[in-house]
py3Dmol code that shows the C-alpha trace and the ligand (Angstrom):
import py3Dmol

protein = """\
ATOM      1  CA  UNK A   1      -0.430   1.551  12.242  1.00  0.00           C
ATOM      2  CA  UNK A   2       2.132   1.244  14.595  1.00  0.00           C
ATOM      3  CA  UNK A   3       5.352   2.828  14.622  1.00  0.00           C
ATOM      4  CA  UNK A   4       8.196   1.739  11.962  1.00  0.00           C
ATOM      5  CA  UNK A   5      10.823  -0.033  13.767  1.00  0.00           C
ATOM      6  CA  UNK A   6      13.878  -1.663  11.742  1.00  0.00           C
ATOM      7  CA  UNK A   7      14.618  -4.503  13.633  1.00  0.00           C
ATOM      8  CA  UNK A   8      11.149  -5.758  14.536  1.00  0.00           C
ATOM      9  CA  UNK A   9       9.865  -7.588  11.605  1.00  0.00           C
ATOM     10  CA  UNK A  10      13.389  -8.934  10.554  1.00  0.00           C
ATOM     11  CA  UNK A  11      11.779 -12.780  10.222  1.00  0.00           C
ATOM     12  CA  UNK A  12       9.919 -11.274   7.259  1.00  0.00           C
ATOM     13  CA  UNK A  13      11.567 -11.931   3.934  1.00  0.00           C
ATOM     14  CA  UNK A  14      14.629 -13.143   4.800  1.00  0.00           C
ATOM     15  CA  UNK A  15      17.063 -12.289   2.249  1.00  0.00           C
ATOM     16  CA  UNK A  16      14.444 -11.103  -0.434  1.00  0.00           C
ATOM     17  CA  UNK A  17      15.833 -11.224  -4.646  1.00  0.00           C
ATOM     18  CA  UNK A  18      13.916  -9.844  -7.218  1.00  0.00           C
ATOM     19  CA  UNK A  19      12.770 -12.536 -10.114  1.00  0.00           C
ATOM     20  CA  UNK A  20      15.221 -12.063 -13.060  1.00  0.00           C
ATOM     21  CA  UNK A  21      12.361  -9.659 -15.203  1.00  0.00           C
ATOM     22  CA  UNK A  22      11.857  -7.308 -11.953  1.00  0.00           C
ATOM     23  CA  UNK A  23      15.716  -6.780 -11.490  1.00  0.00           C
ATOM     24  CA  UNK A  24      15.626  -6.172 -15.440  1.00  0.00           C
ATOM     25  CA  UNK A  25      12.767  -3.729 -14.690  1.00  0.00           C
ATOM     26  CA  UNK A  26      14.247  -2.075 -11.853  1.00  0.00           C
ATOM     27  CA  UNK A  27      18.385  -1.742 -13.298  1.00  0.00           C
ATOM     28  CA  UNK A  28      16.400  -0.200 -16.450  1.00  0.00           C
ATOM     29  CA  UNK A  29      14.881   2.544 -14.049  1.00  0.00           C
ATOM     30  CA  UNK A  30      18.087   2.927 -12.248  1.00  0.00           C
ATOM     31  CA  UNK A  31      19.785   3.029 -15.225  1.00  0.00           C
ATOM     32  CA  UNK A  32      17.897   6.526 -16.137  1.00  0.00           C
ATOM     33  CA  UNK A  33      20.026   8.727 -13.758  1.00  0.00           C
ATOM     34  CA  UNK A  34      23.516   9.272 -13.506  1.00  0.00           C
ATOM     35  CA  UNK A  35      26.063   8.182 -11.104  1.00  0.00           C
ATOM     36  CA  UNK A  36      25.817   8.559  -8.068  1.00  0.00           C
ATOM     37  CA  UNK A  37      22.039   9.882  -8.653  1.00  0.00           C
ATOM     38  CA  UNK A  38      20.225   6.329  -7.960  1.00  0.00           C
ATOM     39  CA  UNK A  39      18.005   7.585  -4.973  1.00  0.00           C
ATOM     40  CA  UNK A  40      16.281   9.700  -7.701  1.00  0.00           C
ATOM     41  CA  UNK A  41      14.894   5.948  -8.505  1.00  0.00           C
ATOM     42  CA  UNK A  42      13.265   5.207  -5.281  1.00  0.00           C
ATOM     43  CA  UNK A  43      10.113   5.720  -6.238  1.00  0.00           C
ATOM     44  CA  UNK A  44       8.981   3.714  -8.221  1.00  0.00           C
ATOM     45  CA  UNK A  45      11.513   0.689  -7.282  1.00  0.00           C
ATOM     46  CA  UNK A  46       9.360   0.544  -3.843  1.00  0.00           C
ATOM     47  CA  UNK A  47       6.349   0.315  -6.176  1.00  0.00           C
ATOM     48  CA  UNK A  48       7.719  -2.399  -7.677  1.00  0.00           C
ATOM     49  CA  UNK A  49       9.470  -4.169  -4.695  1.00  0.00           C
ATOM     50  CA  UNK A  50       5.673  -3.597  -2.809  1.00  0.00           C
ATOM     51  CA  UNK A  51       3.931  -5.847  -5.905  1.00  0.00           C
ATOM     52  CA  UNK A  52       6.960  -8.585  -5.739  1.00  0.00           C
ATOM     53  CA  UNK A  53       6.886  -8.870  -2.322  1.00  0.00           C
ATOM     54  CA  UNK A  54       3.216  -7.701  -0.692  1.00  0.00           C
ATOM     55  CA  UNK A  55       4.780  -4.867   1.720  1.00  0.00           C
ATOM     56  CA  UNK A  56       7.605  -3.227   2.928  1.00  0.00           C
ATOM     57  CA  UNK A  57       9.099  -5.153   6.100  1.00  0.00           C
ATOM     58  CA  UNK A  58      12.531  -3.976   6.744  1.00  0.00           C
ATOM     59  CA  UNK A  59      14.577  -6.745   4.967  1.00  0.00           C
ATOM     60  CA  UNK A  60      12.900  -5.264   1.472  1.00  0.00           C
ATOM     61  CA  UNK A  61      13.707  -1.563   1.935  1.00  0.00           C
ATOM     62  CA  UNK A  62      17.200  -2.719   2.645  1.00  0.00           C
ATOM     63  CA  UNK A  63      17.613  -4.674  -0.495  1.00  0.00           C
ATOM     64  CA  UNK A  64      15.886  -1.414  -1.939  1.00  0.00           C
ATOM     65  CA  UNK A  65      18.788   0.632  -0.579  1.00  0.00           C
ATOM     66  CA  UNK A  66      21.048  -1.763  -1.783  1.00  0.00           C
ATOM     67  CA  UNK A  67      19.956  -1.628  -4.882  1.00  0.00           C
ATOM     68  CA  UNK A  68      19.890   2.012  -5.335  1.00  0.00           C
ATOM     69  CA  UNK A  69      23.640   2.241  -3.493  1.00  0.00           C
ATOM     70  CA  UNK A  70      21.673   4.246  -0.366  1.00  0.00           C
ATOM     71  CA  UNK A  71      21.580   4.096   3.079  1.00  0.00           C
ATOM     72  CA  UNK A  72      18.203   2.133   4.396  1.00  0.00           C
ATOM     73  CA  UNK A  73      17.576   5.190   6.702  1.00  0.00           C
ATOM     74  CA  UNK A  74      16.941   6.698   3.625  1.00  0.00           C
ATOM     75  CA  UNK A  75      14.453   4.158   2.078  1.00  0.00           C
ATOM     76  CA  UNK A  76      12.610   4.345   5.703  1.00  0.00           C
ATOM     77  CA  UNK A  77      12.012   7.563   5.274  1.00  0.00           C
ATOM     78  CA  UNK A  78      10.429   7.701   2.054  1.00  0.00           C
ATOM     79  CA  UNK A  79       8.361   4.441   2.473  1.00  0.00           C
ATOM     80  CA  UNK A  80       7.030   5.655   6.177  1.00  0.00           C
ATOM     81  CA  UNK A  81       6.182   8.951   4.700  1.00  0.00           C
ATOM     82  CA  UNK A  82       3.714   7.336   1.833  1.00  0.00           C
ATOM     83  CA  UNK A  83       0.315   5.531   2.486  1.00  0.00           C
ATOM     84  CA  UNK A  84       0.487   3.597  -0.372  1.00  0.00           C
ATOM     85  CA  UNK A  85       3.220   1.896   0.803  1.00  0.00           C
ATOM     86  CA  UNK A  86       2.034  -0.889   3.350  1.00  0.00           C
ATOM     87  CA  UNK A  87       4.282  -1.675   6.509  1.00  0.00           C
ATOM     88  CA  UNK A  88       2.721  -4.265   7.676  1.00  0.00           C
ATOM     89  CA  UNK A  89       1.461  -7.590   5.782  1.00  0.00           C
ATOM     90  CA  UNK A  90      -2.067  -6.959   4.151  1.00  0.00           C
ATOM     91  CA  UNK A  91      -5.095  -8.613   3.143  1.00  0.00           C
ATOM     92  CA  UNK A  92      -5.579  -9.357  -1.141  1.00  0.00           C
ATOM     93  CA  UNK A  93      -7.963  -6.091  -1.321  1.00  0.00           C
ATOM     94  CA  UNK A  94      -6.344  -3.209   0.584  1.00  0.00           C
ATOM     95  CA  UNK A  95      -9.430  -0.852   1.097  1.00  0.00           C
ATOM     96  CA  UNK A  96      -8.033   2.531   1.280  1.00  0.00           C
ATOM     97  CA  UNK A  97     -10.348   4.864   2.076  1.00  0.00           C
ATOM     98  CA  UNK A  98     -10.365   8.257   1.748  1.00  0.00           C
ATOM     99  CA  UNK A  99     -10.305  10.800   5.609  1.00  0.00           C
ATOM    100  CA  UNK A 100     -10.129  14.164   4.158  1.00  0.00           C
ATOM    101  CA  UNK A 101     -12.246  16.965   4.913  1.00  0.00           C
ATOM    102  CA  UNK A 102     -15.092  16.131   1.873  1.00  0.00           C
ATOM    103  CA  UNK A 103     -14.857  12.987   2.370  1.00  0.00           C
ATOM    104  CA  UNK A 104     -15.311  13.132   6.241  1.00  0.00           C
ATOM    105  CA  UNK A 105     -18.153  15.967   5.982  1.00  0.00           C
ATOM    106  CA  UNK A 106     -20.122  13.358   3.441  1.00  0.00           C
ATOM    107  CA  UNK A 107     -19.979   9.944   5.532  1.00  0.00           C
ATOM    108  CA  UNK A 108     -16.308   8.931   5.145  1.00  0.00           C
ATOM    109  CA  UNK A 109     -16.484   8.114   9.420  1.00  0.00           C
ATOM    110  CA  UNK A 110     -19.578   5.936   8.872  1.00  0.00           C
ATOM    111  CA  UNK A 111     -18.027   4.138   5.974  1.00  0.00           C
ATOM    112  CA  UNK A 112     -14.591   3.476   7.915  1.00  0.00           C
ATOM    113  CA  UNK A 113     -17.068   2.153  11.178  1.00  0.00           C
ATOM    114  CA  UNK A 114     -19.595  -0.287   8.536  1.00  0.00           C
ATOM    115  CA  UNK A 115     -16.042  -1.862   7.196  1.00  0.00           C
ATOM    116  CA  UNK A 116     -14.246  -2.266  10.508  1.00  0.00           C
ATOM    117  CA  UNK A 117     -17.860  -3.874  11.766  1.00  0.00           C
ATOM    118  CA  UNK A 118     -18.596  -6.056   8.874  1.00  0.00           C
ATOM    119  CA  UNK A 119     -14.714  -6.872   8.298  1.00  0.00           C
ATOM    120  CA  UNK A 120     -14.095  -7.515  12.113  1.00  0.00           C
ATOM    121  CA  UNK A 121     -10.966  -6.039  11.334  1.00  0.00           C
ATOM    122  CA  UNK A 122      -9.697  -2.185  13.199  1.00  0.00           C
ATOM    123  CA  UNK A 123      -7.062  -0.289  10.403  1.00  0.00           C
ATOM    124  CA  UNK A 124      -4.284  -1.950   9.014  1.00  0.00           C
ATOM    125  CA  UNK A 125      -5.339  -5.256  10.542  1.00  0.00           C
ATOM    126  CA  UNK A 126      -5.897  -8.581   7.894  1.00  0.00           C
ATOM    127  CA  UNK A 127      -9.404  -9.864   7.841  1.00  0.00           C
ATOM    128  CA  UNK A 128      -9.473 -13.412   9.263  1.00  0.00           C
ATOM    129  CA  UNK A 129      -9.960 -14.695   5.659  1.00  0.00           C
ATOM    130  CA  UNK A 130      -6.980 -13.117   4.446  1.00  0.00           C
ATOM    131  CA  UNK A 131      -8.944 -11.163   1.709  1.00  0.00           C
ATOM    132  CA  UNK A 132      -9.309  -7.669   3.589  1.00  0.00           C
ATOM    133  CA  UNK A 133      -7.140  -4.456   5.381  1.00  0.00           C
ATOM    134  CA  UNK A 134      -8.929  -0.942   5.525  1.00  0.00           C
ATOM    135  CA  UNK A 135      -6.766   1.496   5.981  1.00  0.00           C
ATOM    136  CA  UNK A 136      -7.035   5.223   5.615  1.00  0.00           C
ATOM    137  CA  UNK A 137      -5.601   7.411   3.325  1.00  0.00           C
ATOM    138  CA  UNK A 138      -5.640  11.657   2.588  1.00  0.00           C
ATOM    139  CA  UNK A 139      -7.906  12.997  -0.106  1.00  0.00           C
ATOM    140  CA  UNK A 140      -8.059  10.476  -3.631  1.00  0.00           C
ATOM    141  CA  UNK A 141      -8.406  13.465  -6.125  1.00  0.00           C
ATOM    142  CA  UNK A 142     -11.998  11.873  -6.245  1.00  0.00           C
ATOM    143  CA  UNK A 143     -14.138  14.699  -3.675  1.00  0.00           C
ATOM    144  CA  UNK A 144     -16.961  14.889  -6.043  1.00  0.00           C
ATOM    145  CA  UNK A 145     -17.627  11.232  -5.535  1.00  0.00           C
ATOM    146  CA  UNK A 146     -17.124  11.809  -1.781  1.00  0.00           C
ATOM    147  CA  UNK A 147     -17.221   8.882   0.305  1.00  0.00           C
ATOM    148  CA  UNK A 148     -15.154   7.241  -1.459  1.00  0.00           C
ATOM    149  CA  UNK A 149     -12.387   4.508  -1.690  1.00  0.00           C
ATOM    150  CA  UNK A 150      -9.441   2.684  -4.106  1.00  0.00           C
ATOM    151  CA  UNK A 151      -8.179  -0.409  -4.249  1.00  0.00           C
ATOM    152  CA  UNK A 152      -5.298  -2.203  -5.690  1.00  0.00           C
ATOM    153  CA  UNK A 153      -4.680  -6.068  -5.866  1.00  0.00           C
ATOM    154  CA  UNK A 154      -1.454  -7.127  -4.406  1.00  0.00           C
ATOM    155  CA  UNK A 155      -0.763  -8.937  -7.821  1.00  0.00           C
ATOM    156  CA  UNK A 156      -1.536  -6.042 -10.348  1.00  0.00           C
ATOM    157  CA  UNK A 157       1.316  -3.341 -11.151  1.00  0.00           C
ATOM    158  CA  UNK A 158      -0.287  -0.034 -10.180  1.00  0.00           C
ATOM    159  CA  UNK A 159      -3.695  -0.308 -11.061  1.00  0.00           C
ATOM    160  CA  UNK A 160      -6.360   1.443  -8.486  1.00  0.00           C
ATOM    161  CA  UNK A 161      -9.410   0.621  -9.357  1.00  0.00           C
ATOM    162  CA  UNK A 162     -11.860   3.960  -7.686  1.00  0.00           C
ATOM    163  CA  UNK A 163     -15.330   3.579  -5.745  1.00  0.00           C
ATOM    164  CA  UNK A 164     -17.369   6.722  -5.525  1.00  0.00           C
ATOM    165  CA  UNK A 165     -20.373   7.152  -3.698  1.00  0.00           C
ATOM    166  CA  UNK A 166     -19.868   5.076  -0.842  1.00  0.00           C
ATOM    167  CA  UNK A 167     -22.905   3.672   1.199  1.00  0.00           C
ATOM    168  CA  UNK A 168     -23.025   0.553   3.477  1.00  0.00           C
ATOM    169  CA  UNK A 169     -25.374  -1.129   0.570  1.00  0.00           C
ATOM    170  CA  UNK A 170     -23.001  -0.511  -1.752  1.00  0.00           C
ATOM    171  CA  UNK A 171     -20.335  -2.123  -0.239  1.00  0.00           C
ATOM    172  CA  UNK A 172     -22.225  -5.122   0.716  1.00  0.00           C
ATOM    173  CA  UNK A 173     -22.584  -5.656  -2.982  1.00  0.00           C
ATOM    174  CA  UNK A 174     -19.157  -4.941  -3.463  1.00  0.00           C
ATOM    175  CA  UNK A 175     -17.591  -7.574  -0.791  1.00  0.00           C
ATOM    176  CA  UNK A 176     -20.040 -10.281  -1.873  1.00  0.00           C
ATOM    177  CA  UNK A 177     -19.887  -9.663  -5.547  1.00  0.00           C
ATOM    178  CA  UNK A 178     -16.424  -7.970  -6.697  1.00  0.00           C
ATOM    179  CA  UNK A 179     -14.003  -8.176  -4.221  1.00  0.00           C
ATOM    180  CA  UNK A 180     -13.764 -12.395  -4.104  1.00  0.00           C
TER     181      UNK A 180
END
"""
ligand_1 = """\
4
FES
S -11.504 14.446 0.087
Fe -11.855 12.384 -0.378
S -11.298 12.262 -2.447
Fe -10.849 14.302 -1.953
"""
view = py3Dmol.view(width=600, height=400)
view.addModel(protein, "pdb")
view.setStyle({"model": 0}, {"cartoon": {"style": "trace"}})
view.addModel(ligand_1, "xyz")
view.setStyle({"model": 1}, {"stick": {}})
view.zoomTo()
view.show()
């Protein structure tokens, strides 16, 4: 991924709005902290901002920090710090596969190289079909199923959906079968 910078993506959601239930949503979890406490919110208000508008270009994280009553230097920080939060567009199944030590020491490297072949896509990138982005992500709490991977669909609210066991069969069956 290439380095965050503020003002290059600012054709990207040009003055993005929340849909009436999401501001609802979000002024609810706001609503939890007290004055002058909002940032305590940005959490899971970039969760929701990612699944309304796909990822985090610059114009969203500064309606973020408007919203919270913030600085946008300090929604950069949080959403650059994060790999689930996606700073560049993605593909409908973001493929984010585990790099970390267990992972690594049972295939992980073989997996990322049979995706970035068969996908003819390198990290971060958007398969030409629109339906793919691998990107890689630290240890998935899953290192007795080591290779493995998660995915979430840019229209579900924080679901991950785990895939243990990795092999390059397996996620043959998986591309032609499940992830359509
Ligand atoms: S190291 Fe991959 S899930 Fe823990």
């Amino acid at each position: 991924m290439g380095a965050f910078h503020a003002n290059k993506d600012r054709q990207y959601h040009q003055n993005p709005q929340f849909s009436e239930q999401r501001l609802k949503e979000v002024q609810e979890i706001i609503s939890h902290y007290p004055e002058g406490k909002q940032k305590s919110a940005i959490l899971p208000v970039l969760h929701i901002a990612q699944t309304e508008f796909g990822w985090m270009s610059a114009n969203v994280m500064d309606y973020v920090a408007q919203l919270l009553n913030i600085k946008p230097i300090e929604v950069y920080e949080v959403a650059t710090f994060y790999t689930m939060f996606h700073l560049e567009p993605v593909g409908k199944y973001v493929l984010e596969v585990c790099r970390t030590g267990p992972c690594m020491i049972c295939g992980a490297d073989e997996i990322f190289e049979y995706l970035k072949k068969k996908l003819g896509v390198e990290l971060n990138e958007v398969s030409a079909d629109g339906r793919f982005t691998i990107k890689a992500v630290e240890c998935l709490a899953a290192c007795g199923g080591a290779p493995c991977l998660q995915v979430k669909l840019k229209s579900e609210d924080g679901i991950y959906k785990y895939y243990e066991n990795l092999t390059p069969e397996k996620i043959d069956e998986l591309i032609e079968k499940e992830w359509i």
